[in-house]
C-alpha positions in Angstrom: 195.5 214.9 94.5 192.5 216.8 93.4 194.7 219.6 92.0 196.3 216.6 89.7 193.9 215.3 88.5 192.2 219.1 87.8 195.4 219.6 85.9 195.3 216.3 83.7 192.1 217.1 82.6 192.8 220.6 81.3 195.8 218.6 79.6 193.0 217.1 77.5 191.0 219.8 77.2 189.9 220.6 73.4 191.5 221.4 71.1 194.5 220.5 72.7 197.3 223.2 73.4 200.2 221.6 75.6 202.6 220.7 72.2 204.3 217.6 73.3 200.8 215.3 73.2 199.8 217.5 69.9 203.3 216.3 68.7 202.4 212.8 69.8 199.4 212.5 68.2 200.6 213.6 64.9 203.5 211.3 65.1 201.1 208.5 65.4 198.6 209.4 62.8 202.2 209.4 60.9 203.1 206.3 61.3 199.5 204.2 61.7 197.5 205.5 58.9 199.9 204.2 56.3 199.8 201.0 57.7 196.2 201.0 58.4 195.6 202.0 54.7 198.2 199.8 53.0 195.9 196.4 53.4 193.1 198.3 51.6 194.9 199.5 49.1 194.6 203.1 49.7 197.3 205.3 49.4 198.7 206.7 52.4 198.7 210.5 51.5 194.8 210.1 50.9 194.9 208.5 54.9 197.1 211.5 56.0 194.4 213.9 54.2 191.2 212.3 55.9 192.9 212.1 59.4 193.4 215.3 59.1 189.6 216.2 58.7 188.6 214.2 61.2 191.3 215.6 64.4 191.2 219.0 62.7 188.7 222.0 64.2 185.6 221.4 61.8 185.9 218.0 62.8 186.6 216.4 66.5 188.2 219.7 67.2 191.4 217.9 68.9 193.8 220.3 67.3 193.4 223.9 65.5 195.2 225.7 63.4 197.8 227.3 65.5 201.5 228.7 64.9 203.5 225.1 65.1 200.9 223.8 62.8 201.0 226.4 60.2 205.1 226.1 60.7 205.3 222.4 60.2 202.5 222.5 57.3 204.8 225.4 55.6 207.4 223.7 55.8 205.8 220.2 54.0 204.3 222.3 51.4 208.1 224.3 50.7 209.4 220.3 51.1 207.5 218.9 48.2 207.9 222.2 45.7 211.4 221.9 46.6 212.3 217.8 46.4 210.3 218.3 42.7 212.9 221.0 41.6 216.2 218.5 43.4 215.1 215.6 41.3 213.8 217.1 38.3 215.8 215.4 35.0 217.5 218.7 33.6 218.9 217.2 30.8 215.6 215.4 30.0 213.7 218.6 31.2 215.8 221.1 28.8 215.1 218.3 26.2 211.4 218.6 26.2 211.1 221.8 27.7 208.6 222.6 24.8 206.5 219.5 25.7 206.7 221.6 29.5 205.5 224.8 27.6 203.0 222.7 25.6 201.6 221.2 28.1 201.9 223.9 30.7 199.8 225.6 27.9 197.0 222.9 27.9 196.7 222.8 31.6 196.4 226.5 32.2 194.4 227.2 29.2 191.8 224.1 29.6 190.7 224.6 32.8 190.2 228.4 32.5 187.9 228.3 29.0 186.1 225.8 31.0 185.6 227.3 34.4 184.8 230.8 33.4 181.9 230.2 31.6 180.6 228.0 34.6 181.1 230.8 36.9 180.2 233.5 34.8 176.8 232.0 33.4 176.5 229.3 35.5 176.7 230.5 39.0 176.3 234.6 37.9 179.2 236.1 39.5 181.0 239.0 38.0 183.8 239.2 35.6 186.4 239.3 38.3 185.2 236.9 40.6 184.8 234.5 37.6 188.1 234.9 35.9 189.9 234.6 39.6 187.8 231.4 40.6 188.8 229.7 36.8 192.2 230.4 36.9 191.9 228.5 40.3 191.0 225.4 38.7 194.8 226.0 36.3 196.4 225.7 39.6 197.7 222.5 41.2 199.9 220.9 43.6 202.1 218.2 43.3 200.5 216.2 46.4 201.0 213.0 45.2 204.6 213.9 44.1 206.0 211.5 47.1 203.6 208.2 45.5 206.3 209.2 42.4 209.3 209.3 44.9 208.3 206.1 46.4 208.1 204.2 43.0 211.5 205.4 41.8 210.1 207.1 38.8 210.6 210.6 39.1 213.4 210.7 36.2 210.1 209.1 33.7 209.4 211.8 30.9 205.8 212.6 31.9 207.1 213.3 35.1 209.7 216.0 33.9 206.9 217.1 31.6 204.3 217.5 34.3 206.7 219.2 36.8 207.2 222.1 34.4 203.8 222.7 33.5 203.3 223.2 37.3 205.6 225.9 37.6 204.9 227.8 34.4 200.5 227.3 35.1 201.2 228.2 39.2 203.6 231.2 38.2 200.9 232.4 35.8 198.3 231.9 37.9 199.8 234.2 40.5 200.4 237.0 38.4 196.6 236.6 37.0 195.8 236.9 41.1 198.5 239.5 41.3 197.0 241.9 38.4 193.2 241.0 39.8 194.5 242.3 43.0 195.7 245.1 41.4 192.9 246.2 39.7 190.3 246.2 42.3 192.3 248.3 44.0 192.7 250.4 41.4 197.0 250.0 41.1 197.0 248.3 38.0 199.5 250.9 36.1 202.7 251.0 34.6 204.9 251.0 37.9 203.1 248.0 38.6 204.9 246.4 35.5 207.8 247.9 35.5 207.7 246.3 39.7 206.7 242.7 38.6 209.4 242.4 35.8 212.0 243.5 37.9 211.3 242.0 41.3 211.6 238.4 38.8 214.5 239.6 37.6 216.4 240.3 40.7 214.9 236.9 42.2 216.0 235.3 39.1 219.3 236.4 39.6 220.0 236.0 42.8 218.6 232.1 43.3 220.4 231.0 39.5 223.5 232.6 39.5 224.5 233.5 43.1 223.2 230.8 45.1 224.8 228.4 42.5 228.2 229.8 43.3 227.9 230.1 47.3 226.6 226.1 47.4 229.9 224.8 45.3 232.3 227.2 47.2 230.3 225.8 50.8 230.0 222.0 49.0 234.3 222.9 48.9 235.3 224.4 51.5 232.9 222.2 54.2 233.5 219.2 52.7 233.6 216.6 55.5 231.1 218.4 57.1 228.1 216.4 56.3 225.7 217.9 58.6 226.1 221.4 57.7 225.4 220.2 54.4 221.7 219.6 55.0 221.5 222.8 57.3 223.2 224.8 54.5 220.5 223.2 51.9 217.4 224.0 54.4 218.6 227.8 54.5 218.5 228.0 51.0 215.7 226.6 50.6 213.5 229.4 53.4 215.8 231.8 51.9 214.1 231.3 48.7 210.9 231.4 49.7 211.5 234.3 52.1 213.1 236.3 48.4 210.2 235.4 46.4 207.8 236.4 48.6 209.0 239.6 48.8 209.2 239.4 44.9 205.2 239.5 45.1 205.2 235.8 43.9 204.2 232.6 46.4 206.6 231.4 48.5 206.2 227.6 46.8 207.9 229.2 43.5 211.0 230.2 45.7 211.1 226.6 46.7 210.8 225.2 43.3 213.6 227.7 42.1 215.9 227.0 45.1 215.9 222.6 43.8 216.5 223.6 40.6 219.6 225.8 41.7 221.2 223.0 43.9 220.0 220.2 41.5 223.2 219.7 39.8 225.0 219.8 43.1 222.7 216.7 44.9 223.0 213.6 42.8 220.3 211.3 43.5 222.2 208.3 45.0 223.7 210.6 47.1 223.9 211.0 51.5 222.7 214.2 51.4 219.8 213.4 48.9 218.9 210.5 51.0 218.5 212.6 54.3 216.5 215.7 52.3 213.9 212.7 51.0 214.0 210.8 54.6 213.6 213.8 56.6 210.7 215.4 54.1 208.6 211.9 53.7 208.8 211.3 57.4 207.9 214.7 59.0 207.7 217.9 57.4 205.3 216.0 54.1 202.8 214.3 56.5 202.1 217.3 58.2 201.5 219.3 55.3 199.1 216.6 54.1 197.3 216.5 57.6 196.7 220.5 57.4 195.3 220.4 54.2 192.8 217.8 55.9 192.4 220.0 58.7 190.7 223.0 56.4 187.7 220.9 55.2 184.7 221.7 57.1 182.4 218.9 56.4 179.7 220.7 57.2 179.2 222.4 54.5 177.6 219.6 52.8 174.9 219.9 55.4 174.9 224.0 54.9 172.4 223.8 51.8 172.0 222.8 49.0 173.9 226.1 47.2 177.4 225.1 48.8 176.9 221.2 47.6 176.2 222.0 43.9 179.4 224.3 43.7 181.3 222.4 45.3 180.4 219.8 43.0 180.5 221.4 40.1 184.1 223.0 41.0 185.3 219.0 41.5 184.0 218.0 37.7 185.0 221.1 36.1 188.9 220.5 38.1 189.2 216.7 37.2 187.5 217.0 33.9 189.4 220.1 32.7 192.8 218.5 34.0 191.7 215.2 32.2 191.4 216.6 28.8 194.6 218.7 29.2 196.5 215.0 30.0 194.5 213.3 27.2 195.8 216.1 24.3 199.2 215.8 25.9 199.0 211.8 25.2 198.0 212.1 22.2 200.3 215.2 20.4 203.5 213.3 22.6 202.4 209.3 21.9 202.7 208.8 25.8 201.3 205.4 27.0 198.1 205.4 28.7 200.1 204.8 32.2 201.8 208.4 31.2 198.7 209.8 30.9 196.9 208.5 33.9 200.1 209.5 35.7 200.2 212.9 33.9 196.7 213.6 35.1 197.7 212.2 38.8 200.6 214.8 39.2 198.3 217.7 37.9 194.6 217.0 39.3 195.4 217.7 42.7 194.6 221.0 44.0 196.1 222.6 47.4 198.3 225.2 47.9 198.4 227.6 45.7 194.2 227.0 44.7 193.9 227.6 48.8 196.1 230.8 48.3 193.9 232.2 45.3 190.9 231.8 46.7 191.5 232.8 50.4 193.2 236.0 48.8 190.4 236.7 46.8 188.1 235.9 50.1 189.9 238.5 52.2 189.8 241.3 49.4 185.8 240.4 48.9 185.8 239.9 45.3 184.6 235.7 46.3 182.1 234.9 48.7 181.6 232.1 51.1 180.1 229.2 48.8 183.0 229.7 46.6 185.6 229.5 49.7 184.0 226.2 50.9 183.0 224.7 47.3 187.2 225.0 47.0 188.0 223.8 50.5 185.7 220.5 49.2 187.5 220.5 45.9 191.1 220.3 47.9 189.9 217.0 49.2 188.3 215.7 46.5 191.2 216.3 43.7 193.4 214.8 46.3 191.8 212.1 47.3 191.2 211.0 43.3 194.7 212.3 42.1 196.2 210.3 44.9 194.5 206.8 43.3 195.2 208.1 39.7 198.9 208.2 40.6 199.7 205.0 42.5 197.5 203.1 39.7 199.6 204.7 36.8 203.0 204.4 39.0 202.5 201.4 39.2 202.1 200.1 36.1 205.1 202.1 34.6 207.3 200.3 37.3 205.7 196.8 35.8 206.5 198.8 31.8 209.8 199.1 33.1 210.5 195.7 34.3 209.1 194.1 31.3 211.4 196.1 29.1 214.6 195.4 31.5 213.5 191.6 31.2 214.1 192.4 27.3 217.4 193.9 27.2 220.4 191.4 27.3 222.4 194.2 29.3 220.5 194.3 32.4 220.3 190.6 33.5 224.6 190.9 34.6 224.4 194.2 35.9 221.3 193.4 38.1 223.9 191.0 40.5 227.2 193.3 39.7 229.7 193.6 42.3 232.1 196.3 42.8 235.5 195.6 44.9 237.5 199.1 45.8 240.8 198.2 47.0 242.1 200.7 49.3 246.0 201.5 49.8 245.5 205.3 51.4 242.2 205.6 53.6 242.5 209.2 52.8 241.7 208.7 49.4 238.7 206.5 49.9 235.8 208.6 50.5 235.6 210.2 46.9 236.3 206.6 45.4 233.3 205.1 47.8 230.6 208.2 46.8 231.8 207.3 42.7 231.2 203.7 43.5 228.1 204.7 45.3 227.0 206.6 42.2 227.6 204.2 39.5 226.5 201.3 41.0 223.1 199.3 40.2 220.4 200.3 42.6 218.6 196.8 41.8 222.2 194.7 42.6 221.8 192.7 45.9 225.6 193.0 46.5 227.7 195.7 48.2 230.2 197.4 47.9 233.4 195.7 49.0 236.0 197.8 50.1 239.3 195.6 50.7 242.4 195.9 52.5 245.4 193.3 51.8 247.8 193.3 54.7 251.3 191.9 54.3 251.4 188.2 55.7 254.1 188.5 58.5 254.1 188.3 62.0 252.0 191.4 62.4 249.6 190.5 60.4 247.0 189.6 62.7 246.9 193.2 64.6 247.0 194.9 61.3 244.2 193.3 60.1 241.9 194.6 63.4 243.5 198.0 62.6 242.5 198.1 58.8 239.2 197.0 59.7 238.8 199.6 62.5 239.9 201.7 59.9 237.2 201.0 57.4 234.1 200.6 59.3 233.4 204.2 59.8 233.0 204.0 55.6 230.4 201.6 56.0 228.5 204.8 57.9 229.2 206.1 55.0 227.5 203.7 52.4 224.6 203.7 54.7 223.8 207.4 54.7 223.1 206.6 51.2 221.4 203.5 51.6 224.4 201.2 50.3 225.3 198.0 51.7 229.2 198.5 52.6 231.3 195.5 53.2 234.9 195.2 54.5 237.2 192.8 53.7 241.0 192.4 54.9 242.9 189.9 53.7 246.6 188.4 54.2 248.8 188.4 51.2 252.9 188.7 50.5 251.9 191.0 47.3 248.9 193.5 47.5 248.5 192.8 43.7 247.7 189.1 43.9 245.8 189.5 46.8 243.8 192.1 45.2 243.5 189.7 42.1 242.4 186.6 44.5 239.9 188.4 46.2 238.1 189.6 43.0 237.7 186.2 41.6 236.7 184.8 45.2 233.6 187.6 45.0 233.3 187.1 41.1 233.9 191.3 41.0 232.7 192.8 37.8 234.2 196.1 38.3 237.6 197.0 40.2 237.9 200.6 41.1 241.8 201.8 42.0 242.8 204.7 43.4 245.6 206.6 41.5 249.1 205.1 41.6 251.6 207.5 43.7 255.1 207.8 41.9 257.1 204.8 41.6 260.9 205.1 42.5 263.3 202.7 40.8 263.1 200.1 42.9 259.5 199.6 42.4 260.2 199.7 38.8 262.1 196.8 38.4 259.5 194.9 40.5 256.6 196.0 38.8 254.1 198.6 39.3 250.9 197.6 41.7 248.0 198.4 39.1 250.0 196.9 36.3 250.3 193.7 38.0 246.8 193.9 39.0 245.8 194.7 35.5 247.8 191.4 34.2 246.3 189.4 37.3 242.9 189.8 36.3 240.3 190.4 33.9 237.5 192.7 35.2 236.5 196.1 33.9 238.8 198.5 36.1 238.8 202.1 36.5 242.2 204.0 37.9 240.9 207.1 39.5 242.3 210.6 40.4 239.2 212.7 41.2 240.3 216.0 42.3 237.6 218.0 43.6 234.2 216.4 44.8 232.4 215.2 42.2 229.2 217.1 41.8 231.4 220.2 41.1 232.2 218.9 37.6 230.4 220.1 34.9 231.2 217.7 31.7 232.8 214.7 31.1 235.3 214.2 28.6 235.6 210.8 27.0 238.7 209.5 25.2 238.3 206.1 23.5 240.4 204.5 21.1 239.5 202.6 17.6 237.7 199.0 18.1 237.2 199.7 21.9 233.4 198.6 21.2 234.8 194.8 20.2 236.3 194.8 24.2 233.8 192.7 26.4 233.5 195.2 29.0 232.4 197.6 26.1 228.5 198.3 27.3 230.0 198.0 31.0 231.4 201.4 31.4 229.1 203.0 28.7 226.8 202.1 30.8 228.7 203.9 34.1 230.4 206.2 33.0 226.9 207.4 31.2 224.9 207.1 34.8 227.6 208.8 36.3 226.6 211.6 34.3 222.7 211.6 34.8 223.8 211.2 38.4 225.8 214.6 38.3 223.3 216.1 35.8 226.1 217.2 33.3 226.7 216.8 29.6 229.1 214.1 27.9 232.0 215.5 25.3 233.1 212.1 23.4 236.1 212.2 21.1 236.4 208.4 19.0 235.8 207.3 16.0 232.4 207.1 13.8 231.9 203.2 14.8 232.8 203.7 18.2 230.0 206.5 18.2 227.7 204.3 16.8 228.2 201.6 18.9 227.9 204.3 22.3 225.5 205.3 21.0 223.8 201.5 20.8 224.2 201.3 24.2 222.3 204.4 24.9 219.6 203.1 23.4 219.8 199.5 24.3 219.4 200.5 28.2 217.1 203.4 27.9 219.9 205.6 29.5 219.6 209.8 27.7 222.5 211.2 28.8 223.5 215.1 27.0 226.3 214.0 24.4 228.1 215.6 21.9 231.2 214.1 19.9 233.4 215.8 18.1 235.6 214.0 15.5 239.5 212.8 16.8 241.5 210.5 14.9 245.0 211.8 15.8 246.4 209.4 18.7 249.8 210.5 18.3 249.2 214.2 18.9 246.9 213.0 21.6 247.6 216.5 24.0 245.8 218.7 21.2 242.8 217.4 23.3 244.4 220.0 26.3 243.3 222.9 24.4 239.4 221.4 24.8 240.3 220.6 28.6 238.6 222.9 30.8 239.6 222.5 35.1 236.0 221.8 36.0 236.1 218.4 33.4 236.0 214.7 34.7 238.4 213.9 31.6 238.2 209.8 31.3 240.6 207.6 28.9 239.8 204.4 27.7 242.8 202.3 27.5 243.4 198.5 27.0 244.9 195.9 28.3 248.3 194.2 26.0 246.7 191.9 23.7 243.3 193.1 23.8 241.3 194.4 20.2 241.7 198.0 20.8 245.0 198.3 22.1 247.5 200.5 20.3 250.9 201.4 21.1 250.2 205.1 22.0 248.1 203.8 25.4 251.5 202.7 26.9 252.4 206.0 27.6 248.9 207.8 27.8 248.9 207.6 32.2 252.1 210.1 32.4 251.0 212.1 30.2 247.7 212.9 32.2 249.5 212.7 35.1 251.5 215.6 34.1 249.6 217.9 31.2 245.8 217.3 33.3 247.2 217.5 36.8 244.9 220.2 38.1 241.6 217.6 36.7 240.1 214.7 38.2 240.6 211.7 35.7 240.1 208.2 35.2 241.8 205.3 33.0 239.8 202.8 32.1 240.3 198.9 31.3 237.5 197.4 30.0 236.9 193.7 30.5 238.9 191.9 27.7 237.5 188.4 27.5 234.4 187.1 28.8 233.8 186.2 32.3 232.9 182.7 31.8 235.3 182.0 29.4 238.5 180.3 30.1 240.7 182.5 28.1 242.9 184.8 29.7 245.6 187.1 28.8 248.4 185.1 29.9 247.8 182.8 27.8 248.3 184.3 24.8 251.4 186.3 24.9 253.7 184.8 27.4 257.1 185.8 25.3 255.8 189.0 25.3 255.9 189.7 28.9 259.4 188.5 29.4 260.5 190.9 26.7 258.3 193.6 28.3 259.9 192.8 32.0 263.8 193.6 30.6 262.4 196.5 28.5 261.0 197.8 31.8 263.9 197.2 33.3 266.5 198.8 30.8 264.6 202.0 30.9 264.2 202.4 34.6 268.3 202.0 34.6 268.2 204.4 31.7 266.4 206.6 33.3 268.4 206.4 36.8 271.6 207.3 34.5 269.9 210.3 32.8 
């Protein structure tokens, strides 16, 4: 009995060692401090921070910094650099990446004319003590990169903007500590160059043009294996650390490099995605946050007065410097004042790589002990302030946001849309659920209806528990993403009614079809399915063949016909087809007219959506295959067609379908019919041409016998 209780006290000993209650006790600083924090307005990450100075070893001494803290902490840090590369914008990256360089300029440039001085005639320190300690205040890390996360803003401008200043001020930074190094140890010569240049170059290499390849071959090959998808992505991401460590740069860099490789091939609304951020903001972040708590020692504002001032000092000279550098960014851009604040959020924070300087330059003796602790100081500080900076500008670019959606007469329909995916082949279903996943509105309280029409006879009852059965594992699927999933079933004598029923039951604004499979001449003379869904209803529908998982595309080619912007679903799938490619991160080729382009091009505008487009001039519908010489096997290639009837229907559409069917067989493709009257109105197709079908039914009919004969 004594011996038990002798051994539950050593349990508690501190700091603690046994790792299942140090696992514990992080797990609930986790999860409580948040909470906690949230009813004072605080954000969480500043929470995370302080509980880690007060459990860490120059506070209650409960835990110290051992292996599986360092681990964990690693990996948070490596988590954050790498979720900023995943979700940076690329297109709207590459199209301010001189706003990155300008920027990246003012930020690395700012601090150091500012700090150098202070630490030179200010504080007396030598020329390379000074010049290492300033080019610590360029440095920062994106700490309060998950407040941006949270507030669904990470595709803003001033985000892109800020993002790749980090990486180009951190890169230079480490090469500044790199040649320091260098030269107090007197290696600063050529082959130290020619090393540098080339150890980049091979990491370069390597991480944007191999690892590319390897991910869309594994994406492939592995495709229903969801799980290895996140291990895959994890080893990539060490991997690239682990390479540019070895390169002689930081291991965060590797990180960076290793989202920006994968970017393209992790759409944002995607499962994958969604268990990267879960898994990141739940564990491995935290952690990191609560080690960088655990290296303040507090008592160095009780070591003297020496320690205080430089520590003070380092914090005005950071957050003024940082300041300044957001303020000339506002002001040369036109940002808002939210931008800027939020700029200056993203960038005044200073952890890793600041903590890697200065402890480098600790170890080698070129900084002493005031400026180790002013810095470990500064770390809370900056975080602490950068962290309030953030959620205050985040927050008032969600309200901007809002206010401007309230604005735009697209936005109020799209906001309760409803997408219904028939299903005839359950095989086909998982590439049309992740394209409705994609497209759809994140803001849209409905789901995603998948439906399956069973034949009303005397089986109908069992085959209705068997469809279902069927579908459910999909709505797994929709919730790996975060989509609400539903499944319908439905008892009909003809699929193409009960289709049509269904989507006026659940007022459906967008139908999404797989593919037809050949007819044979029986099915002819009755009437193909998608026809006769297309003359049953009115919603915007899209016919899809997609080939080859989606992210591996790498344009989209649109074909739209004269007057197609006068159609009622016009802005409909301008605006899908358009997120569908911000979601894949690839470029738009559009071949219409000048109007149409216009009109797009309205759209665009109109719902803030900046997708990469070029349009090259086509006029020629009859010669419509001199498009296959553009085609290239990686393209989405999508037609725009039209119902009979409608404004932009021409005779050439009728016979569009086979033709992609046969000259694009080896590329995913899609037909679209947009919405031809509006939704409230009372119009509808039949109405207007009822002759015409009749002749259209014993047209049909004479060519399917002709073509029986032949």
């Amino acid at each position: 009995m004594i011996e038990s209780f002798t051994n539950l006290i050593q349990e508690f000993e501190l700091p603690l060692s046994n790792p299942i209650p140090i696992f514990s006790l992080v797990l609930f600083i986790i999860l409580l401090t948040p909470i906690l924090l949230r009813k004072l307005n605080i954000p969480g990450i500043i929470g995370l921070i302080i509980a880690g100075v007060i459990i860490g070893p120059y506070g209650t001494n409960i835990l110290e910094k051992n292996s599986a803290v360092d681990l964990f902490s690693t990996i948070g840090l490596l988590y954050i650099m790498f979720i900023a590369g995943l979700e940076l914008d690329l297109n709207e990256f590459k199209s301010n990446k001189n706003k990155s360089l300008l920027f990246g300029f003012f930020t690395f440039i700012i601090p150091l004319g500012i700090g150098f001085p202070v630490c030179y005639y200010l504080f007396g320190y030598n020329f390379d003590a000074s010049f290492l300690t300033a080019s610590m205040f360029a440095t920062h890390t994106l700490v309060s990169y998950p407040i941006i996360s949270k507030f669904g803003i990470t595709k803003n401008q001033a985000v892109a903007v800020t993002v790749g200043g980090t990486i180009l001020t951190d890169t230079a930074v480490l090469i500044i500590l790199a040649v320091i190094m260098g030269k107090s140890q007197g290696n600063l010569t050529s082959d130290f160059w020619i090393q540098l240049g080339v150890s980049l170059a091979i990491f370069s290499v390597i991480m944007l043009v191999i690892v590319p390849r390897i991910a869309k071959w594994f994406f492939r090959k592995l495709e229903s294996e969801k799980h290895s998808h996140y291990i895959f992505v994890l080893s990539i991401v060490f991997f690239a650390a682990f390479l540019a460590e070895i390169a002689g740069f930081e291991p965060i860099i590797g990180a960076f490099v290793a989202g920006l490789a994968l970017n393209k091939l992790i759409p944002a609304s995607s499962a994958l995605m969604n268990r990267i951020e879960f898994i990141g903001n739940s564990l491995f972040i935290p952690f990191f946050l609560i080690s960088v708590g655990m290296l303040v020692d507090v008592r160095v504002i009780f070591s003297g007065p020496t320690a205080l001032i430089i520590a003070g000092t380092f914090s005005i000279v950071a957050l003024s410097s940082k300041w300044i550098a957001a303020w000339f960014t506002q002001l040369i851009f036109r940002y808002s004042k939210a931008q800027r604040q939020l700029i200056f959020g993203l960038s005044g924070s200073s952890a890793a790589a600041t903590l890697a300087v200065i402890l480098v330059g600790f170890k080698a003796e070129i900084l002493d002990e005031n400026i180790l602790n002013g810095t470990i100081i500064l770390i809370l500080v900056t975080c602490v302030v950068a962290s309030f900076a953030t959620e205050k500008a985040a927050k008032m670019i969600v309200i901007e946001t809002e206010n401007d959606e309230n604005g735009d007469m697209l936005k109020p329909t799209v906001h309760n849309e409803h997408i219904l995916l028939p299903i005839a082949n359950v095989l086909n279903i998982e590439k049309l659920l992740e394209f409705s996943i994609f497209i759809k509105d994140k803001k849209s309280a409905n789901p995603v209806s998948i439906l399956s029409v069973v034949s009303n006879n005397e089986e109908a009852e069992l085959n209705i528990l068997k469809a279902r059965n069927k579908l459910e594992e999909f709505v797994k699927q929709g919730s790996a993403s975060e989509t609400n999933v539903n499944v319908i079933t439905t008892i009909d004598h003809n699929p193409a009614s009960g289709i049509a029923r269904i989507s006026r039951e659940i007022m459906a604004d967008i139908i999404i079809l797989g593919w037809p499979q050949r007819s044979g001449f029986i099915e002819k003379i009755v009437g193909e399915k998608v026809e006769n869904i297309l003359n049953n209803t009115d919603k915007t529908t899209f016919v899809c063949h997609i080939e080859k998982p989606l992210v591996l595309h790498k344009r989209i080619v649109i074909v739209a016909p004269p007057l197609t912007e006068h159609e009622n679903g016009f802005e409909l799938w301008v605006h899908k087809i358009s997120k569908l490619a911000l979601e894949l991160s690839i470029p738009i080729l559009l071949y219409c007219n000048e109007a149409s382009e216009k009109a797009i091009r309205k759209v665009f505008k109109k719902a803030k959506l900046k997708p990469s487009i070029e349009v090259p001039p086509f006029t020629d519908w009859e010669d419509f295959l001199i498009l296959s010489r553009h085609i290239h096997v990686d393209d989405l290639f999508v037609l725009v067609s039209a119902r009979k009837g409608a404004t932009s229907y021409i005779s050439s559409l009728e016979s569009l379908p086979t033709k992609l069917e046969k000259y694009f067989a080896t590329n995913s493709r899609f037909i679209i019919y947009p919405q031809q009257y509006n939704a409230n109105s009372d119009q509808y197709a039949v109405y207007t041409e009822p002759l015409n079908k009749g002749i259209e039914a014993v047209q049909k009919i004479s060519k399917g016998i002709g073509s029986f004969f032949k």
